[in-house]
N, C-alpha and C positions, 0 to 999 in steps of 0.2 A: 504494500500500500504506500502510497508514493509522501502522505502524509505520515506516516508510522516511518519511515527511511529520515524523512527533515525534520523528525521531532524534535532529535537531541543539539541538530544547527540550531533549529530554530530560538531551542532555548537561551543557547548561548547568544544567538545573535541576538536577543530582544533587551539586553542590556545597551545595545548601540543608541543612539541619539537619533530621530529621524536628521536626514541631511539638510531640509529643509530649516530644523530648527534656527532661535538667535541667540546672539550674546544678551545677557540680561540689562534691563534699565535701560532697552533702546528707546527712543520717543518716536518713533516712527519706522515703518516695515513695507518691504513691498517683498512677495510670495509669489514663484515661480512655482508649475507644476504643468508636463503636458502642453508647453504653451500658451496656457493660463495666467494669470496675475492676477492680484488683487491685492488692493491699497487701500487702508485704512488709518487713519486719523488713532491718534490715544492711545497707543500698543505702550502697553505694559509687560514685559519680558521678567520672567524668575529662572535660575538655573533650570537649563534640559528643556525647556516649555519653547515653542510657537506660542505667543500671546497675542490677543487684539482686544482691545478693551470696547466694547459698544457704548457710546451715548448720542445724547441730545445731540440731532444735528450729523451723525457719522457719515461720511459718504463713501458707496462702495463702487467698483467696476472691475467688471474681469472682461480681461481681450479677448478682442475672438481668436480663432484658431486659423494663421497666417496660411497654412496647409491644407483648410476645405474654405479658401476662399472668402475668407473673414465670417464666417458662420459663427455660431456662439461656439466659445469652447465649451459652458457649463448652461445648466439651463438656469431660470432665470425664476427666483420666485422672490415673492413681494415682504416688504415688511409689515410687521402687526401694527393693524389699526389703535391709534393714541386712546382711543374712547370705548375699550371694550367691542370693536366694529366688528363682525365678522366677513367672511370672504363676499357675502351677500349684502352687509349693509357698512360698509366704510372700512375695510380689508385693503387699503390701497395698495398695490405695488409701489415699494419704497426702493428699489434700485433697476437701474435697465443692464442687463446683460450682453453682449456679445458684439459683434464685429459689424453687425447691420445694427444701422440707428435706430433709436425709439424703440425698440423692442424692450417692452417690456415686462414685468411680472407678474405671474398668477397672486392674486389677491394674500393675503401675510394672513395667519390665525387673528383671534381676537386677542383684545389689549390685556395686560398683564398688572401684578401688582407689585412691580422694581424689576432689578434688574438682579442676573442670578450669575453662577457662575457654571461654567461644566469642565471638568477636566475627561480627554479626550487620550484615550491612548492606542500605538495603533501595532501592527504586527513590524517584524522585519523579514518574517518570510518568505524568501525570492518570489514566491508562486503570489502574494500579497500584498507587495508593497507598491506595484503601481497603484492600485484603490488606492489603499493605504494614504500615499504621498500626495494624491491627485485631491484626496478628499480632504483635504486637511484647508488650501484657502476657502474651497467651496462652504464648508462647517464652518468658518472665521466669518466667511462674506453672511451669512445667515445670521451666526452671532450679530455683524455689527448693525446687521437690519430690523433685530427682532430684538433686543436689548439684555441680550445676553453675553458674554466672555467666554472666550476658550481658551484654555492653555492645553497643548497639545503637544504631546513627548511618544517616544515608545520604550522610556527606560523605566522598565519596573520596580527601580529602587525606589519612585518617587511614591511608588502605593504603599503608604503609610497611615496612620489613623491619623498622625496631627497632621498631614499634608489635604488627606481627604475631607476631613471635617471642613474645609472650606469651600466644597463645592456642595451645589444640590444635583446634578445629573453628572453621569458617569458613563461614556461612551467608548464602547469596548470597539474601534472599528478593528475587524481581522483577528484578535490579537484569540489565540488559545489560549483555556487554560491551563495548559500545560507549559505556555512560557514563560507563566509566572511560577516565580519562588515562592515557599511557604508562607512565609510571610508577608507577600504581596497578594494571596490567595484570600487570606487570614481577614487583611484587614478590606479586600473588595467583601468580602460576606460580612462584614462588621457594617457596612457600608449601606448596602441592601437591606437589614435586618433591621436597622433603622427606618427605612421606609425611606431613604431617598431613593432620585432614579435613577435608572440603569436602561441603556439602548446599547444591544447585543447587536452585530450587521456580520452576515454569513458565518465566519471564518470560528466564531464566536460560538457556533454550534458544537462545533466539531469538541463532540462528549464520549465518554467510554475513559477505560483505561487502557485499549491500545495504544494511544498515543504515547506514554510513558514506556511503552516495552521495544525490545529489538526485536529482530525479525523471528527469533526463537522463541518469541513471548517470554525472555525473562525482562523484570524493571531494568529499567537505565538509572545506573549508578547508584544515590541515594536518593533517587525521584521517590515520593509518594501519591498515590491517587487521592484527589480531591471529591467524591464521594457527593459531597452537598450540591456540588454545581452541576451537578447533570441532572440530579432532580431539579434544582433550582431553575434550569431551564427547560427542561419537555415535562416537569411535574410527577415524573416519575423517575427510580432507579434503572430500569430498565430500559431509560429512554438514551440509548447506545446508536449514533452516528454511523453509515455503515459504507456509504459511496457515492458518486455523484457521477454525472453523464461528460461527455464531451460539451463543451463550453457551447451553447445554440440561444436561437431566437426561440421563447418560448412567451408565452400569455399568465399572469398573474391578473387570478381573479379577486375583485375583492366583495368578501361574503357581508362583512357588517359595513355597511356605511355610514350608520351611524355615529361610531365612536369619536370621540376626537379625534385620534390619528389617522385617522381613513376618511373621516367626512369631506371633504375636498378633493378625495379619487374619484375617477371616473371606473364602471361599471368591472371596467378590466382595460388592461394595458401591456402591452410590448416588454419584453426586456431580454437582452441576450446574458447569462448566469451558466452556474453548473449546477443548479435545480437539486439541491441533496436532497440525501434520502436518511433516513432515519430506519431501525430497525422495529420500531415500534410506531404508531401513530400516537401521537401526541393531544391529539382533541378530546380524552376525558379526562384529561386532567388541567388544562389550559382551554382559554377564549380567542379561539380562531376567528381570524380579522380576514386574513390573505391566504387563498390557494395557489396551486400551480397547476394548468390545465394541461394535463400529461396528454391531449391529444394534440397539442400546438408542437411537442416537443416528441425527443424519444429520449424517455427515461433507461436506467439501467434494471430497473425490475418495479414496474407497474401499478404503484400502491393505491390508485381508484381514488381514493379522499385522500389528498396530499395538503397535508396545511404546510405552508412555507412564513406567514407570519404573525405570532400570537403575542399575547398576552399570560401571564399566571396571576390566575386571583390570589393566591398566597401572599404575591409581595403587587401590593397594586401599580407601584410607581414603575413596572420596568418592561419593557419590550422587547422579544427577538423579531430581527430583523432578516431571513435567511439568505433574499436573494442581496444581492451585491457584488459581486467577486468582479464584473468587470467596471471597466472605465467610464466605458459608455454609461454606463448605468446616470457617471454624474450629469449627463446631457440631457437626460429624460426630465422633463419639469416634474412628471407624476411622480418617479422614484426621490427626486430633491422635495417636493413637497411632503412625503412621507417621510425623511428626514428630520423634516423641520419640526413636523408636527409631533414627529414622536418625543423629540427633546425637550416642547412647550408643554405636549402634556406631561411627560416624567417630571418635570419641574415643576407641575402644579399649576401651570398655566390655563 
């Protein structure tokens, strides 16, 4: 399994720094990624952290992409209405996006009450670090439209209880967990059990304990299985990760539109993913939001009801997000809109 071979890189590598990151106490930043940019006003940098601080007033733009002809490189969503507005009654789009003018944003969630913080950390695993890298202004330019902060690193030394305690949402992009240390492990469940939030995005799935073993199934080194985070994501023990298709265009439907994080999706939507697969179904123990309609695609074994993105009423504040793994994904407004939305409501928004 090609994930069980890059476990124990992986591990070591998720101490590195993303490249992107800055030197701390910058007063200003501009973020490459993919051709991409984005500039922001008020960045507040701390050791290891990508910082942008959002306020009154922030102004954001990302370039288009020089290579499809100034097209957007990112898609392009709005910031939250000052008044409580929703996307239907004063939602305005608060930045334009991309390489053609005036484009611009799908309607922002409703207004909030301050401004919050999210720390954001992401994998370093070859097979993950484009998302990974790509998504990191896209999540900044969101922050500084939506009044929110991200500091954004992928060194696990920084998952600490006095480091965490200063954010309310906590965005796993990519990142296993198996790349964290015990006691970075320790204190994301400290984290969680509190009742802040938590937004998982694909890579974030990937549960069991093969990932800690070698190709013999014995553990790697003094790895331990982390036991709580596999329930804590599919809701159950049993809910074991097991394979995913060749990278395709497939259709995510979404089942509740009601929710906050979904109510501004359309019916179903496009996305090219590796659509995983779980060995268990996950819908009686979690609030399935998003399918995957395994007839748009070919999966690697058939599973009829495929949820791809829930909820667990256990810990209300937190969401997996499964599809993700490619780039494009950040182009789609629908998949950036689900972004956005999941980190407004984790936050209480």
């Amino acid at each position: 399994m090609r994930h069980r071979l890059t476990g124990l890189a992986c591990i070591i590598a998720c101490r590195v720094t993303l490249a992107c990151s800055l030197a701390s106490n910058e007063s200003s930043s501009t973020l490459a990624s993919g051709g991409a940019s984005a500039t922001t006003g008020g960045v507040t940098g701390s050791a290891g952290f990508v910082s942008t601080q959002a306020g009154n007033g922030a102004s954001v733009g990302l370039a288009g992409n020089a290579n499809s002809g100034g097209a957007a490189g990112v898609a392009s969503v709005g910031q939250a209405g000052s008044g409580g507005g929703s996307t239907s009654d004063g939602g305005g789009a608060g930045m334009s996006i991309g390489g053609s003018a005036g484009v611009s944003g799908t309607g922002g969630s409703g207004g909030s009450s301050g401004p919050f913080k999210v720390f954001m950390i992401a994998s370093t695993a070859p097979e993950h670090t484009p998302m990974s890298n790509a998504a990191v202004p896209v999540i900044q330019a969101l922050g500084a439209a939506n009044n929110f902060t991200v500091d954004s690193t992928s060194d696990t030394s920084l998952m600490t209880d006095e480091n965490l305690s200063h954010y309310q949402v906590f965005v796993q992009m990519q990142l296993g967990s198996f790349e964290m240390p015990p006691t970075a492990q320790a204190a994301l469940q400290k984290f969680i059990e509190q009742g802040k939030g938590w937004v998982g995005v694909h890579a974030a799935g990937l549960t069991g304990i093969q990932f800690i073993e070698d190709v013999n199934g014995d553990i790697i080194g003094d790895l331990k299985y982390w036991p709580w985070y596999t329930t804590f994501v599919g809701g159950d023990a049993n809910f074991v990760w097991s394979t995913h298709p060749a990278l395709q265009e497939g259709t995510l439907d979404v089942e509740d539109r009601t929710h906050p994080t979904t109510k501004n999706l359309p019916a179903s939507f496009q996305l090219k993913d590796e659509w995983y697969e779980w060995q268990e179904n996950p819908r009686p123990y979690v609030h399935v939001l998003c399918t995957a309609d395994e007839s748009t695609y070919t999966p690697v074994h058939r599973q009829g009801d495929h949820p791809i993105v829930w909820t667990n009423p256990l810990y209300p504040h937190t969401i997996y997000i499964g599809v993700g793994h490619d780039v494009s994904s950040l182009s789609n407004p629908n998949y950036v809109t689900l972004l956005r939305d999941s980190i407004l409501w984790t936050a209480g928004r």
